[in-house]
C-alpha positions in Angstrom: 59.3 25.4 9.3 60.4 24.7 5.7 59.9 26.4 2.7 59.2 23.6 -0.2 58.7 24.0 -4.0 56.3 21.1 -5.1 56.5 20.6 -8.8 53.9 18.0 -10.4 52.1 17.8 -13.5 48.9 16.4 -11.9 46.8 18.8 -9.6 45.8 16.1 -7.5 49.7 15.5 -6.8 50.3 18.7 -5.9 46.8 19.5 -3.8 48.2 16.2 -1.8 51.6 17.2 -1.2 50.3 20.8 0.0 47.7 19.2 2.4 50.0 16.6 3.9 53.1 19.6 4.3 51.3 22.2 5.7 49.7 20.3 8.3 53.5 19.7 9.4 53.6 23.3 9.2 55.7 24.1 6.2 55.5 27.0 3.1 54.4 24.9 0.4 54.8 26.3 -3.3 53.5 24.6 -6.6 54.5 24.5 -10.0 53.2 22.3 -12.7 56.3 21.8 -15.0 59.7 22.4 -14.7 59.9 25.4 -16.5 57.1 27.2 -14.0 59.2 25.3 -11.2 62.9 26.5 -12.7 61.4 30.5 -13.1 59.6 30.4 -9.3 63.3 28.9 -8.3 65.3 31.4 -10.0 63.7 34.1 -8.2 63.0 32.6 -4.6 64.7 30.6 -1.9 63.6 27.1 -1.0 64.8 24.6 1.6 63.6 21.5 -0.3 61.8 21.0 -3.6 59.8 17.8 -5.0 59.4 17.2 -8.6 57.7 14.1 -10.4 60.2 13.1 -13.4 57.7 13.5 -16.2 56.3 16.5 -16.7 55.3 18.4 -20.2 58.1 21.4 -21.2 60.9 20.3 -18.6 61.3 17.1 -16.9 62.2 16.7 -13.7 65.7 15.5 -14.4 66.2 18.6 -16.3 64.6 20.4 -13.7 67.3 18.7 -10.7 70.3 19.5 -13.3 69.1 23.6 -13.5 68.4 24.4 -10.4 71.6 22.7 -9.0 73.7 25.2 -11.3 71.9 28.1 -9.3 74.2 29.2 -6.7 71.2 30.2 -4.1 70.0 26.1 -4.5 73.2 24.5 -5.2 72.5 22.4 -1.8 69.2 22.4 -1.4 68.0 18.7 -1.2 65.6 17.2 -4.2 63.1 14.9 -3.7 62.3 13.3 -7.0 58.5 12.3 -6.2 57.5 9.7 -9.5 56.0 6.2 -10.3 59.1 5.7 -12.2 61.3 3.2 -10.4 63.6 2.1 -13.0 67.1 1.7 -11.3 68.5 3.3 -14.5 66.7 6.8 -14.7 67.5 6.8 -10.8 71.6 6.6 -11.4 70.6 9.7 -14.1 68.6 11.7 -11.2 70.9 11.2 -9.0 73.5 11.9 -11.6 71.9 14.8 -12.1 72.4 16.0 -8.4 69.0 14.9 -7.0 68.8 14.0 -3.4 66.3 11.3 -2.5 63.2 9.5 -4.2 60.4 8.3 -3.5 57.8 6.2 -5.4 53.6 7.0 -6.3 51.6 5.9 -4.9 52.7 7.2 -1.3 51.0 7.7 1.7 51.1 11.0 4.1 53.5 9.0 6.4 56.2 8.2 3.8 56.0 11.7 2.3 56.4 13.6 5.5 59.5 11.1 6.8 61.4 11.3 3.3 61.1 15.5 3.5 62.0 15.4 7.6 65.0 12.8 6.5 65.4 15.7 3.2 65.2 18.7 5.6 67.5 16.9 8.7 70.3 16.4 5.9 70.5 20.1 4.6 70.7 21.3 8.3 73.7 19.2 8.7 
C-alpha cells in the first residue's frame, strides 16, 4: 500500500494514526515536529503525509509550505490532521499547498476515508 509520514506533537496522535493505517496495510512513519518531519522528508519518499498544525520548532503550515518546494513531494497530497477549524488558518494551509483537513477528535472511519480520498487523488 501507501507509504505515509505522520507528523504529531502528541504520541497518542501518532500511536493512533499508526494503528488505524497499518491495519489498512500501509508504511506508516512518525515524526513529532515539523522539523523531524521536514529532515525524514528530505531524505525519503512518501505518498501522503499528516501533520497537526501546531507543533513545537515548525508548524505544520510551515511544514506543508517546505516540503511542497521539494521536488521529490511537490504533489504528494497533505492531510493537515488538527483541532483547529478556523476557516482562516484553513485558506493559509491550503495557501500553503496543503491538500485536505480533517478535524480532532476523529474516528478510525473518517481517518482512513480522508487518506483513501488523499491516496485516490495522487493516483490520478
Amino acid at each position: 500500500m501507501a507509504r505515509i509520514l505522520a507528523v504529531d506533537d502528541q504520541r497518542t496522535i501518532r500511536e493512533l494514526v499508526c494503528v488505524v493505517l497499518k491495519a489498512k496495510g500501509h508504511q506508516i512513519d512518525t515524526a513529532e515536529d515539523g522539523v523531524k518531519a521536514l529532515k525524514m522528508a528530505k531524505d525519503n519518499k512518501y505518498d501522503l503525509i499528516i501533520s497537526d498544525v501546531n507543533m513545537p520548532n515548525m508548524n505544520g503550515i510551515s511544514l506543508v509550505s517546505k516540503v511542497r518546494d521539494l521536488p521529490h513531494l511537490k504533489y504528494v497530497p497533505i492531510l493537515m490532521l488538527t483541532t483547529e477549524s478556523c476557516d482562516a488558518i484553513k485558506a493559509t494551509a491550503r495557501n500553503s499547498g496543503a491538500s485536505g483537513w480533517l478535524t480532532k477528535p476523529f474516528d478510525s472511519h473518517r481517518l482512513s476515508g480522508a487518506v483513501k480520498k488523499m491516496l485516490a487523488k495522487n493516483e490520478s
